[in-house]
C-alpha positions in Angstrom: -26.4 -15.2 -55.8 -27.6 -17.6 -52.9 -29.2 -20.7 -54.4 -31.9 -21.6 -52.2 -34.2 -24.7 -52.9 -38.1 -24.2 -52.8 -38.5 -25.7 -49.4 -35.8 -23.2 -48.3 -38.0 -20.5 -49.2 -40.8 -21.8 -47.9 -39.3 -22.0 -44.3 -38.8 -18.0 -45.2 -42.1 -17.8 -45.7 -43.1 -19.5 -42.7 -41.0 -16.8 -40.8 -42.2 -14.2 -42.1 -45.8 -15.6 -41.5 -44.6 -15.9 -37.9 -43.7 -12.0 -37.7 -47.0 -11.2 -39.3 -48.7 -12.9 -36.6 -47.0 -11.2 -34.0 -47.7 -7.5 -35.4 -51.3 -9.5 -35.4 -51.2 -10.2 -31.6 -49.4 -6.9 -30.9 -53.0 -5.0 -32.8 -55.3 -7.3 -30.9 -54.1 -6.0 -27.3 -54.1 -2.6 -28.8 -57.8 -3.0 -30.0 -58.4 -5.1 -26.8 -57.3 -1.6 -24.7 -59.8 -0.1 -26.6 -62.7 -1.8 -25.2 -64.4 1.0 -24.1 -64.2 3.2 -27.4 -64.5 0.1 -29.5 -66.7 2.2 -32.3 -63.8 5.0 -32.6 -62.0 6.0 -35.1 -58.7 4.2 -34.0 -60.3 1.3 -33.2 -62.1 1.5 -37.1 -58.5 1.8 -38.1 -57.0 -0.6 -36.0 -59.7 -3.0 -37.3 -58.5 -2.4 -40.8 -55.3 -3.1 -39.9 -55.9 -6.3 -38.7 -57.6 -7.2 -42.1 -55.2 -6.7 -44.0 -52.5 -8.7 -41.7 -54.6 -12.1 -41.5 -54.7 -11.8 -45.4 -50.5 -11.5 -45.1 -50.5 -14.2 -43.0 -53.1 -16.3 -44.9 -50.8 -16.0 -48.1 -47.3 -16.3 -46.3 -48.9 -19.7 -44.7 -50.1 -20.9 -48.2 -47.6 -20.1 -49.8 -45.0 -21.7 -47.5 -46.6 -24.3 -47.6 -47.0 -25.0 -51.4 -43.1 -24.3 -51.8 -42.3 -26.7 -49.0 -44.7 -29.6 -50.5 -43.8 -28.8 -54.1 -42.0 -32.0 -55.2 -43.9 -33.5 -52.6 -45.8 -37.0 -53.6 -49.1 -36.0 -52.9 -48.5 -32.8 -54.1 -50.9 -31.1 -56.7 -48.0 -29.5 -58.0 -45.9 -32.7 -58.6 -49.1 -34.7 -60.1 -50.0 -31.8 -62.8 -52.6 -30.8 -61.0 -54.4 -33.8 -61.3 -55.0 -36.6 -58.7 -55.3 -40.0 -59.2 
């Protein structure tokens, strides 16, 4: 088993934020080609699309984030939730 600490997998999930952002820019020229059927049904669909990847990459940034800053000082996390 590969014993990775939690800022280890928060660079993963930075990654795999990156990829989502790609597949991100790769629908946005698609939809951008569209321009001149912009209310069809692929474009509808490509729109939904997108939706659901800024959500992906929302969460993947987040949570990279919190694992990274977990033991971190000013972390929430470290504090019990509470500041001082």
């Amino acid at each position: 088993m590969d014993n990775k600490s939690l800022f280890d997998l928060g660079v993963e999930y930075e990654r795999a934020a990156s990829l989502v952002k790609e597949r991100i820019e790769a629908k946005r020229r698609q939809l951008r080609s569209l321009r001149n059927s912009i209310c069809s049904n692929e474009a509808y669909v490509l729109k939904s699309e997108l939706n659901t990847l800024y959500k992906e990459y929302r969460e993947a940034k987040d949570t990279a984030e919190y694992l990274k800053n977990y033991y971190s000082e000013n972390s929430l996390v470290a504090w019990g939730g509470v500041l001082c």
